[in-house]
Residue, then its C-alpha position, 0 to 999 in steps of 0.5 A: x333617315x329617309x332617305x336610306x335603305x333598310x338591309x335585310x337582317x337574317x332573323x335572330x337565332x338562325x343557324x347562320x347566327x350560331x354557327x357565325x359565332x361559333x370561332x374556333x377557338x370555342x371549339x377546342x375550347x368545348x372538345x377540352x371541356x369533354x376530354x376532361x369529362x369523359x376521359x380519354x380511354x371512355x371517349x375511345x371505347x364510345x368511338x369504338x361503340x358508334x363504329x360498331x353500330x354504324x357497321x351494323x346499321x349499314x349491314x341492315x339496310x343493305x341486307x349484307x354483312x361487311x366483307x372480314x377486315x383482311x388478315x395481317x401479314x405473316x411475320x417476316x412476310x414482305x408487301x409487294x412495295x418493300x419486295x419492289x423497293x429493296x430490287x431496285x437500285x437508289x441510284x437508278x430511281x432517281x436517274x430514272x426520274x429526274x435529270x442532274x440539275x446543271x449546278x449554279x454559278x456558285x458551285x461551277x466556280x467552286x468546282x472549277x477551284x477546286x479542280x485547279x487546286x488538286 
């Protein structure tokens, strides 16, 4: 025993501690135990209460309120990405963005049968 050297030892009850046996499995384990106890819709309504007063809070401290959330889109109204996709021709968006692979031994003399067949 003399001759060994003593390691530190963090001292007991230490975050690292706790946080160290806390496995995940123990997590969802605690997350369960709450959706049971509470609910699902009760944990939404607290969700949405905590945003709401973040937003507040946040709109305090800075002394202005947050910009409206945007309107939706007008039925039937298409975003600039759905107008883009529908102009655009599938067969020239891939041309465009890769060339044919050159096809494997496999295929080529698959190929090369088939056209000696037909």
């Amino acid at each position: 025993m003399r001759g060994r050297a003593r390691t530190a030892r963090p001292a007991s009850g230490t975050s690292e501690d706790i946080v160290g046996a806390l496995a995940p499995w123990h997590i969802i384990v605690l997350v369960l135990v709450i959706v049971l106890l509470f609910g699902s819709k009760k944990l939404g309504d607290v969700g949405k209460g905590l945003d709401q007063s973040v937003r507040e809070f946040r709109s305090g401290v800075t002394g202005a309120p947050d910009p409206p959330p945007a309107p939706p889109p007008a039925p039937g109204a298409q975003t600039d990405a759905e107008r883009a996709r529908h102009e655009l021709d599938p067969d020239d968006a891939v041309a465009v963005h890769q060339e044919t692979p050159a096809p494997t031994p496999e295929i080529a003399r698959a190929e090369e049968a088939d056209e000696r067949r037909g």
